[in-house]
Structures are given as structure tokens and as C-alpha cells.
N, C-alpha and C positions, 0 to 999 in steps of 0.2 A: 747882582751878577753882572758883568761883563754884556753889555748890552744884551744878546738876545742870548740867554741864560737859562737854564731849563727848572723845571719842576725834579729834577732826578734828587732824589733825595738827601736829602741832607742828614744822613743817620751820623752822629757823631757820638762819642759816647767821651764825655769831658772827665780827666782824673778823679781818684780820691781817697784819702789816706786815712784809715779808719783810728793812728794813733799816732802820735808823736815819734815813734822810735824810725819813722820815714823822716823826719828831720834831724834826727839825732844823728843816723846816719851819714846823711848830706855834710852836717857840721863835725865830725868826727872820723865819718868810714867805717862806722863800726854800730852796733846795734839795732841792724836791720832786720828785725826778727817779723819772721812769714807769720802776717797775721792773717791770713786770708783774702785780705782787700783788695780795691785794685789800684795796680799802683800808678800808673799812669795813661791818660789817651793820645793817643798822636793822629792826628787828624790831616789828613790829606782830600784834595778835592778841589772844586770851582768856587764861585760865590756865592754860592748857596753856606757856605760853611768859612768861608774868608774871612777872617776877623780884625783885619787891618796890615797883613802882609804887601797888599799893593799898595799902602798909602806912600812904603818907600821903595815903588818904583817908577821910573819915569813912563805913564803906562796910561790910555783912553779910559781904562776899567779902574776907575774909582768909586768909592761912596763914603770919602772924606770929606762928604759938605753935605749942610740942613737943606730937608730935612730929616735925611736919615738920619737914625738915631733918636726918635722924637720921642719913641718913649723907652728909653734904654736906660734903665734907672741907675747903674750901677756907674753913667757917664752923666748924669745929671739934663738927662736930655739931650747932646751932645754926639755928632758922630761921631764914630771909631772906625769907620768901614767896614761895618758888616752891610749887608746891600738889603737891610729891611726897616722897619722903624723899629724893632726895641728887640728881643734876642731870638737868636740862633735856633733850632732845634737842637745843635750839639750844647747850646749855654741852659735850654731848659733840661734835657738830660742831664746835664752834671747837676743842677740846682737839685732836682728829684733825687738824685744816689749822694747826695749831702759835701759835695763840694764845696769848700770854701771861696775858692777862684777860679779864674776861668785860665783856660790853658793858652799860653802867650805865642803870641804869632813868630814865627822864627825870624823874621827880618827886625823884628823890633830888639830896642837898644839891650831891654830889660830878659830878652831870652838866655840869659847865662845864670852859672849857680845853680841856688835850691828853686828859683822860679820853675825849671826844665821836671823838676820833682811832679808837678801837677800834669805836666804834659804840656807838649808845642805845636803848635797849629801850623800848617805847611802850604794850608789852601790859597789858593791866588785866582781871584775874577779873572776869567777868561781861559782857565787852565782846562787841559783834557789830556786824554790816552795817546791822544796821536801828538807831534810833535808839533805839528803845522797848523795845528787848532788854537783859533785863536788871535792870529799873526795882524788882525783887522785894528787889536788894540796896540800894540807895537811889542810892547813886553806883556809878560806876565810868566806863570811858575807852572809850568808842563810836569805830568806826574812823574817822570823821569828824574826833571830836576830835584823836584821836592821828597824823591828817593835820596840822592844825591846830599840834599843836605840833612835827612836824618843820619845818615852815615856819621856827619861830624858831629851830632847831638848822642849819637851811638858809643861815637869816643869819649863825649864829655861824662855819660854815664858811667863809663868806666874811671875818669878819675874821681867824680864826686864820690862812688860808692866801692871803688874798686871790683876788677872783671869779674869776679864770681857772683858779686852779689849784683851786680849790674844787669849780670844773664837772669839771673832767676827773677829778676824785679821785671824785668821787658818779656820773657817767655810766659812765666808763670802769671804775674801779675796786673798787663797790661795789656790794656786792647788799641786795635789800630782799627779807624772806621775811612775809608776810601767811598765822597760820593761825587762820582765823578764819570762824563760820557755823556750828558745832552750837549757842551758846547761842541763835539766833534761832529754833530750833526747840525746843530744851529749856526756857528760860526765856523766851519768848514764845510761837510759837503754839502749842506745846501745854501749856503750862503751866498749871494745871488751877485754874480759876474763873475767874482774869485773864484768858485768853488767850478765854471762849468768845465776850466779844464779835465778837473777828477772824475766830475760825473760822468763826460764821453771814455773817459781812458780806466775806469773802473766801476764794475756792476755795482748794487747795494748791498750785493753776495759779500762780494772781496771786498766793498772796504768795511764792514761790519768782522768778517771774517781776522783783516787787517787790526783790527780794533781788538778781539780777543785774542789773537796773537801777541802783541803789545803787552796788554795786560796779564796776559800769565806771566809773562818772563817778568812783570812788575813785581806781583805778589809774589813769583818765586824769590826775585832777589830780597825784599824784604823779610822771606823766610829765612833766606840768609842771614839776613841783621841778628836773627834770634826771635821776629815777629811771632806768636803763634796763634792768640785769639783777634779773628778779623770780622769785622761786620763790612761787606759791602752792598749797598744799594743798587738796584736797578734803573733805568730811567723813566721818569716820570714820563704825561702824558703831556708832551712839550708841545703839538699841536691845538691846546688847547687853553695856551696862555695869552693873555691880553695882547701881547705884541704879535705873534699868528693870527688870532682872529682879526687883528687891525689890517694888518699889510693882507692879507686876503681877502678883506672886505666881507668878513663871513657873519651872519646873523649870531644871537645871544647866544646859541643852545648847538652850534656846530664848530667843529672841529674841523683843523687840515687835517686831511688823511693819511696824504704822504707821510708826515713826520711822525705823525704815530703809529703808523706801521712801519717804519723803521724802528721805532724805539722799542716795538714789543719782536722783533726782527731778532734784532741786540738783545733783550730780555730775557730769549731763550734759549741763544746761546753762552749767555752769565750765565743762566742757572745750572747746564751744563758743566759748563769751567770748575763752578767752587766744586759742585759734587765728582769731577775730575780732581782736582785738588786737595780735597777732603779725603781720598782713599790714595792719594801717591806723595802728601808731603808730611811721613810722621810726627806725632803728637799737634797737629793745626789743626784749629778748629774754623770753620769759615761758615757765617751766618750771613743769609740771605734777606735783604728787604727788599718787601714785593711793593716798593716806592710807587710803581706804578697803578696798582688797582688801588691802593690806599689813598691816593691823589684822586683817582678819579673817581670812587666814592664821596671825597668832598665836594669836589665842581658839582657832581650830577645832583646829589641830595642836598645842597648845601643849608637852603632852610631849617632843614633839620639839625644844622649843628648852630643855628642862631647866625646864620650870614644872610646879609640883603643882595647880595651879588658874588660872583663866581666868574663873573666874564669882566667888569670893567676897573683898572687901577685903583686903588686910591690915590695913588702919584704919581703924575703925567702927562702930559699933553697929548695929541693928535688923535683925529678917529672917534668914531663912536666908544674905543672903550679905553680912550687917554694911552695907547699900546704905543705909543712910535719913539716921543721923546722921553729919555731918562728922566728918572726923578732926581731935582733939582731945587734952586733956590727959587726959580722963577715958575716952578711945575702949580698945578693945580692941585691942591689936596684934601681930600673929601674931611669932615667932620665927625665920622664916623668910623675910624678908621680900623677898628674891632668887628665892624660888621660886613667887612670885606675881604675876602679869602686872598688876593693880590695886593701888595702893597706897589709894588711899581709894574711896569710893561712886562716882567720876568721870575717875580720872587714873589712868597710866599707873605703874608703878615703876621705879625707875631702872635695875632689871635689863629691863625691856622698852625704853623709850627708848635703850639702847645698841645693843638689836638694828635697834628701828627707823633709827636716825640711819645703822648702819652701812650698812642696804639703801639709803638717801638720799646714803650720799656714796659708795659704789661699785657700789652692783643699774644694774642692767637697765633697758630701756625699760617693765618690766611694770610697774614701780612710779613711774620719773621720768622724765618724757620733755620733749622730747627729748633729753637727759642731765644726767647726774647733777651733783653737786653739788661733786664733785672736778672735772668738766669744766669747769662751769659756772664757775667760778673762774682757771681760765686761757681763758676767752675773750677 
């Protein structure tokens, strides 16, 4: 993530085409018969779900250099800019619903064509709801933007398969997962000297408030596009990632307050919103990840799921728990890096986004509701 990068979940739900007549299609226009499947994920969000969108742009929030990507099998150990060592939670979800690839970042060379068939990825480190989130890394892809250019990926659907079958394949057949909204709290309002303008000139009321305002008019316009099944995530417990416990100087086993009482602030008025949205924008379906008690079931019990630690990086320098400086070529990096639930000062490791993505595509109503993400797919 973008330097101070949240826990907000990264639910992404990556394409997948249960039969060939999706590429017959693409190469033809023609034989696109509704198989039930799904047809493709379009992924919006921060870096938690970034999959190399910033690598081309002139921007602080990179993780195009080792050793991220250390153990990212599908790059041969190699960065790509996801901001972890090996995949996504949106890249183990598609692996589970039987994807063959993974969905291509829109700013790369290769998003044209039948690539867009699998789905394109819009996420950019540093991005958020608000427009001014973020501004620390100079650029990056505000979900405004990354609306903005599904639009043009909107168009291209319609020449590859033409408009009819274009709507039914994005309405019917494709989900869109938005996980995004710790950076408008981590890198805007509390971000410490930039941010104290806002804090005097607006409550935690108004700008949370500010925040779900934004986002409805997002989701509506996307509903526009023809969007209809949406997974969006909540914010994790961003008070309690390595790089908070550092800059606060806070023991193993505590947490900033502030920021997690913002984030469950915001959390309850998300869950509001979709079931707002759910009964005023016909035939949308909008599923809920509760990103945030499902994060912090792993920090608190982490033993339990085979992790040695919950509070300190595995890549990083400063502080007791390596939280300050990004992981890097010159970072420190543990030996173990399976049995640490952070891999840098901000992100998850790809031994935790396994556990997460699995509670997403088969847990219970405690985590996704109203169901999960294997349902959610044969709807």
C-alpha cells in the first residue's frame, strides 16, 4: 500500500469463464451463450488490491522493486506491484473459483482485447473515496478516476461482444469488488501536519459523513455502467497495523484508538448505505465484508491460525516492530515470512490473505453477508 495503507479489505473477486464460447465470443461477436459463470471481476480500490497500476505512474506509492513479490509464483519471484510478497486476496479468490489468470491492471500495455474478458484491475496505492486522499504520494487513481476509466473498458465491451451481449455479461455476469477507505483516514484526515487543516474545519461526523456521500454517488454511477453484483468491504482495524503501533510507540498487544474508532465510525455507516442501496437501485445485489472483525480475529488469536506475530513486519525497518520505513531492497526481512500476519509496516502476508479470502468465499454471515462469495457467483 501507499505508505500508511490500511487493513480494509481487500475482497476482490478475480474473473472466470466456465467455457470457451467467452472467447469465441471476443474472437467472433458471436456465441456468447449464458452459461451461468462469472464473467468477469473489475476491481477497484488501494493497495491492498493494486496489482501493478502504479508501476506506470509517476508516483511515492510503488512496490515495483524486491522484495516484494518474493514469493509470487506466477512472476518467478519477481515484483509486479502488488504491495505483499506473493498474491493478492483478490489473486487467491480467482485461483479457488478456477481462473486461469489474473485480471490485468488497466494502465498496463496488455489491458486491450480478450485480456479485459477475465477482468481489469483499477486499484492504485494510495487511492481512496475522497479525492484529496492520498496527495502525499503525488499521483495515484482516486475511485472517481478508476470509475472514469471503467467507462472506457465499458466501451470496449461493447465492441468485443457487442452492446447487447456486453450488458448481460457485466449485469448478469460479473462482479465488481470496491476495497477501499482506510487511506482517507490514514493519508488524509489523520495524517499528521497536512491533514490538521481538515481536522479543525471538519468533525469526524462530517468528514465520515463526506466519505459516504462520495461513495454512494460512486456505486450509483457504476450502477449506471450496468454494475449489478458488488462486493464491498469495510475498513479494517487500521489502528492496529505495524506502522500505528510504531509512530505511537504502543506496546505488542495495543492498538491507536482513534483510528479505530473511526473506522468502525465509517463501518456503520457502510453497512447502512449498501442496505440503503440494496432496496433503491433495482435488480443490485451489494454484499458486505465485515473486513474489519475478520482482521481482528486474526491479530487477537493469531497463534491459533499458526502465526508467530501480529504486531511486527516482516519487511521493514524502524521501531520495535520494523513499522516506519517501507519495505525495500535495503528493508530487513524476517526468515519466516509465513508466520507473520504483516508483511510490511501496512499489508497483509500472503500466508494471511489466504486465510482471509478463504473466510470470503465460504464463512458465514459474520464476515459476508448476505453471502458469501462462492454464492454470490452463482446468483
Amino acid at each position: 500500500m501507499a505508505m500508511a495503507k490500511c487493513w480494509s479489505l481487500a475482497l476482490v473477486v478475480l474473473c472466470i469463464s466456465l467455457n470457451h464460447s467467452v472467447h469465441a465470443a471476443a474472437d467472433n461477436n458471436k456465441n456468447n451463450n449464458n452459461t451461468g459463470g462469472l464473467g468477469a471481476s473489475f476491481i477497484f480500490g488501494d493497495s491492498l488490491v493494486d496489482a501493478g497500476n502504479n508501476n506506470y505512474l509517476p508516483t511515492l506509492s510503488r512496490a515495483n522493486i524486491p522484495p516484494n513479490g518474493i514469493d509470487f509464483t506466477a512472476s518467478g519471484g519477481n515484483p509486479t506491484g502488488r504491495f505483499t510478497n506473493g498474491r493478492t486476496i483478490g489473486d487467491i479468490v480467482g485461483e479457488e473459483l478456477g481462473i486461469p489468470n489474473y485480471a490485468v491492471p488497466y494502465l498496463a500495455p496488455n489491458s486491450t482485447g480478450n485480456a479485459i474478458l477475465y477482468g481489469v484491475n483499477y486499484a492504485s496505492g494510495g487511492g481512496g473515496i475522497m479525492n484529496a486522499t492520498g496527495r502525499i504520494f503525488v499521483n495515484r487513481l482516486g475511485l472517481d478516476i478508476q470509475i472514469d476509466f471503467f467507462n472506457n473498458t465499458r466501451k470496449q465491451f461493447d465492441k468485443l461482444l457487442g452492446p447487447s451481449k456486453a450488458k448481460d455479461y457485466i449485469s448478469r455476469r460479473s462482479i465488481f469488488s470496491i476495497t477501499i477507505g482506510a487511506n482517507d483516514f490514514l493519508n488524509n484526515y489523520l495524517l499528521p501536519v497536512l491533514s490538521i487543516g481538515a481536522r479543525i474545519s471538519e468533525t469526524p461526523d462530517g468528514f465520515v459523513d463526506d466519505m459516504i456521500d462520495h461513495l454512494r454517488n460512486q456505486l450509483t454511477r457504476l450502477y449506471q455502467l450496468d454494475a449489478r453484483k458488488f462486493v464491498i468491504g469495510n475498513v479494517g482495524p487500521i489502528g492496529c497495523i505495524p506502522y500505528q503501533k510504531t509512530i505511537n510507540q504502543l506496546d505488542e498487544n495495543e492498538c491507536v484508538d482513534l483510528a479505530n474508532k473511526l473506522a468502525m465510525q465509517y463501518n456503520g455507516k457502510l453497512k447502512d448505505l449498501l442496505t440503503e442501496l440494496n432496496g433503491k437501485l433495482p435488480g443490485a445485489t451489494f454484499v458486505h465484508a465485515n473486513v474489519y472483525d475478520l482482521v481482528l480475529e486474526l491479530i487477537i488469536n493469531y497463534q491459533k491460525y499458526g502465526f508467530t506475530t501480529a504486531s511486527k513486519a516482516c519487511c521493514g525497518n524502524g521501531g520495535q516492530f520494523a513499522g516506519i520505513i517501507p519495505c525495500g531492497p535495503t528493508s530487513s526481512m524476517c526468515n519466516d515470512r509465513e508466520k507473520h500476519v504483516f508483511w510490511d509496516p501496512y499489508h497483509p502476508s500472503e500466508a494471511a490473505n489466504v486465510i482471509i479470502a478463504r473466510q470470503l468465499l465460504y464463512g458465514s454471515t459474520k464476515y459476508i453477508s448476505p453471502m458469501n462469495l462462492k454464492q454470490l457467483r452463482y446468483l
